[in-house]
C-alpha positions in Angstrom: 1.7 14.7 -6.9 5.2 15.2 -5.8 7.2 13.5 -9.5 10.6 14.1 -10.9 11.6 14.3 -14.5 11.8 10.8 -16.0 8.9 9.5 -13.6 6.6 11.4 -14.9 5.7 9.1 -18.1 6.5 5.7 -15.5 3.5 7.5 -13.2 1.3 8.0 -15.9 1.6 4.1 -17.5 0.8 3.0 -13.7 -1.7 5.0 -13.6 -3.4 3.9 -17.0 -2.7 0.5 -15.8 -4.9 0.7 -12.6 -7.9 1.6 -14.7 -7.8 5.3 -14.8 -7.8 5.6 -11.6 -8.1 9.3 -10.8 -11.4 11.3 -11.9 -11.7 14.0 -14.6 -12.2 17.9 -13.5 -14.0 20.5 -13.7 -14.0 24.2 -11.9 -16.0 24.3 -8.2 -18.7 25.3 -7.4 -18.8 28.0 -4.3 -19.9 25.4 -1.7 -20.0 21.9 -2.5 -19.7 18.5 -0.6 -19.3 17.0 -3.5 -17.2 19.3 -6.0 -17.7 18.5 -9.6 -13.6 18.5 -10.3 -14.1 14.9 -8.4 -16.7 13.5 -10.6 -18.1 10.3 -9.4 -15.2 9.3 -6.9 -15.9 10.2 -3.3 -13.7 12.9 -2.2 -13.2 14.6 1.2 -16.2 17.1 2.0 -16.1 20.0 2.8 -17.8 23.7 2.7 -16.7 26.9 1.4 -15.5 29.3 3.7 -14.4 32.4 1.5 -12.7 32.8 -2.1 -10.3 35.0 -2.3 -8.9 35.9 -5.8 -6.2 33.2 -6.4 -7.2 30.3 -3.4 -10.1 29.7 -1.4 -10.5 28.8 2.2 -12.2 26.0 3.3 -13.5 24.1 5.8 -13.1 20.1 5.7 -14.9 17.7 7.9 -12.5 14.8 9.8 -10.8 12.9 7.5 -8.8 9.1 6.6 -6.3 8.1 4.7 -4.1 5.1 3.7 -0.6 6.3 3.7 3.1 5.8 2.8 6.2 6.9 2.5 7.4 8.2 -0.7 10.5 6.6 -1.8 13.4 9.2 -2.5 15.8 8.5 -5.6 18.1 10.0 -8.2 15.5 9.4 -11.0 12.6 10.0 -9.3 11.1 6.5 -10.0 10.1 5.4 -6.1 6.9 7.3 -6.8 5.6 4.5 -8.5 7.0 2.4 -5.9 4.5 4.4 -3.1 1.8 4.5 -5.4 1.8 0.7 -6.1 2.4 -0.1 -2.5 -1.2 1.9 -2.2 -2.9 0.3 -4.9 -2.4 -2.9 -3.7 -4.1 -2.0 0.0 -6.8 -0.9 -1.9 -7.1 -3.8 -4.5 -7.4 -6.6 -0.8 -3.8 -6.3 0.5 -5.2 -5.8 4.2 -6.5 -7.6 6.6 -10.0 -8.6 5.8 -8.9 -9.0 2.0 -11.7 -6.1 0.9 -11.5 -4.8 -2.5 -11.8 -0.7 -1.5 -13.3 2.1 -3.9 -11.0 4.4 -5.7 -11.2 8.2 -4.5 -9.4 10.7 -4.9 -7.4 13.3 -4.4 -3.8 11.2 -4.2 -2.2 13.7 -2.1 1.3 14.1 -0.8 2.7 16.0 2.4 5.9 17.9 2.1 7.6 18.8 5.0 9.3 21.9 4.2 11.8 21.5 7.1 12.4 18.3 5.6 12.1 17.8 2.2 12.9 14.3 2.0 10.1 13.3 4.2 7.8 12.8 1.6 4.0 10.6 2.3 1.4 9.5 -0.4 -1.7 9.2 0.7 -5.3 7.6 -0.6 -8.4 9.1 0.9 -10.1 6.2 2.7 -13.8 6.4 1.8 -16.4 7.6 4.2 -18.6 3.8 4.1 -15.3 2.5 5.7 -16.1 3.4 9.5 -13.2 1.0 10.3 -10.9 0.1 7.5 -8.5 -2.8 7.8 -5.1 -2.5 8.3 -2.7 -3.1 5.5 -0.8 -5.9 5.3 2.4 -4.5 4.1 4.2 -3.0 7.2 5.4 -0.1 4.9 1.7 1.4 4.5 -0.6 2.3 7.6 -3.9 4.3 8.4 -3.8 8.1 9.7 -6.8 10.3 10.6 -6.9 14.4 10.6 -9.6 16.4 12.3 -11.8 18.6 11.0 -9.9 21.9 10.2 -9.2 25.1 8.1 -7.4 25.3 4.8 -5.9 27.4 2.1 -6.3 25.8 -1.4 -4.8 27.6 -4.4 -5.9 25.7 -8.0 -4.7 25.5 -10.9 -4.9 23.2 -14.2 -2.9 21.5 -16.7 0.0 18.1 -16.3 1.2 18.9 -13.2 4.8 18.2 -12.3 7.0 18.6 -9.1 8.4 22.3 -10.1 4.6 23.2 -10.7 3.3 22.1 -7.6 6.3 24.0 -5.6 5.9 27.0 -8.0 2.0 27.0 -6.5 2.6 26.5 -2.5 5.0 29.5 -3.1 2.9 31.6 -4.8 0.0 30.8 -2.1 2.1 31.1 1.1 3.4 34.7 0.0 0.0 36.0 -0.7 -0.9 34.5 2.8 1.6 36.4 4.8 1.0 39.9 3.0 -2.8 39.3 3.4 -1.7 38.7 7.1 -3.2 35.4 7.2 -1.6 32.8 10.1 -1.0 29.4 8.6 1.2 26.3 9.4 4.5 27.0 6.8 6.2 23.8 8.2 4.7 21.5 5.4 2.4 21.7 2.4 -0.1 19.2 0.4 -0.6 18.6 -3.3 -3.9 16.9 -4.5 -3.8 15.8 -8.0 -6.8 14.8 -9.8 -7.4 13.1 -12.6 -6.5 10.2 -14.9 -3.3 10.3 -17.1 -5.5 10.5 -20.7 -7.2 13.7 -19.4 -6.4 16.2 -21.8 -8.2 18.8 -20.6 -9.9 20.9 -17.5 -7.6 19.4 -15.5 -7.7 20.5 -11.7 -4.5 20.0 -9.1 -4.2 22.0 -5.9 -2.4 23.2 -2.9 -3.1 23.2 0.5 -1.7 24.9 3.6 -3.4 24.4 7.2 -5.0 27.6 8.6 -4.2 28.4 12.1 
């Protein structure tokens, strides 16, 4: 997740807060629908395609999410903001007042061409054929297709500087291995609860072309 400086410990109180929200991790396995890093939250499927020696490639099947906009400030703090915004769609904010599982990743798009632009998104379980819209005009639905992607992992607290530090390192090896990918933005996937000490898993992903 996409977190500045003093927002980090604000994140991780929310996060606490919502019940420990995000699963525990553990490595993949080489193909998996359900990969063990997600524990028993429902996660987006997908198959192994090939592992390289830093980042695999993989192949996702179509996808939903609940989305928003991640506030920008001087401290950071309108993370919390997006998250909460989120939570509450989840917890019956929308339109048939439904209580919705937790899942996870909570990912965030980052426009490289514009850094500012900044979404959070919840992965909108697969029993939902048709969620309900959210209440709060601020939140809304998307849907991606099935497609392609580069995912570089790596463990520990992740902050901003150590997701960018990642979706550096994997678009470089990507263009000297000669692989095509869409540079205009990135994702970052994070995890796991805040009292996670250990095994952590976060990731980044870029869109094969």
């Amino acid at each position: 997740m996409m977190m500045c400086g003093g927002a980090v410990a604000v994140l991780l109180s929310l996060l606490a807060l919502c019940g420990g929200s995000l699963a525990t991790a553990e490595e993949s396995g080489a193909v998996s629908q359900s990969p063990p890093f997600c524990r028993s939250l429902e996660c987006p499927k997908y198959q192994l395609v090939k592992e390289y020696q830093t980042f695999e490639q993989r192949a996702y099947e179509a996808t939903r999410w609940v989305t928003t906009q991640v506030e920008q400030d001087y401290f950071g703090f309108g993370i919390v903001t997006s998250f909460r915004r989120l939570f509450k769609y989840i917890s019956g904010n929308n339109t048939q007042g439904i209580k919705i599982p937790m899942t996870v990743p909570v990912m965030t798009v980052v426009p490289l061409t514009r850094p500012t632009n900044v979404t959070m998104s919840f992965f909108v379980p697969s029993a939902l054929p048709t969620p309900p819209s959210p209440l709060n005009p601020d939140v809304y639905l998307e849907s991606y297709p099935a497609q392609y992607m580069y995912v570089r992992s790596f463990s520990g607290y992740a902050l901003r500087s150590d997701f960018e530090k990642n979706a550096k390192a994997l678009s470089e090896e990507l263009e000297t291995l000669g692989k095509p990918f869409d540079d205009s933005f990135y994702a970052s996937a994070g995890y796991d609860a805040p009292f996670m000490l250990f095994n952590r898993h976060n990731e980044v992903w870029f869109m094969a072309k």
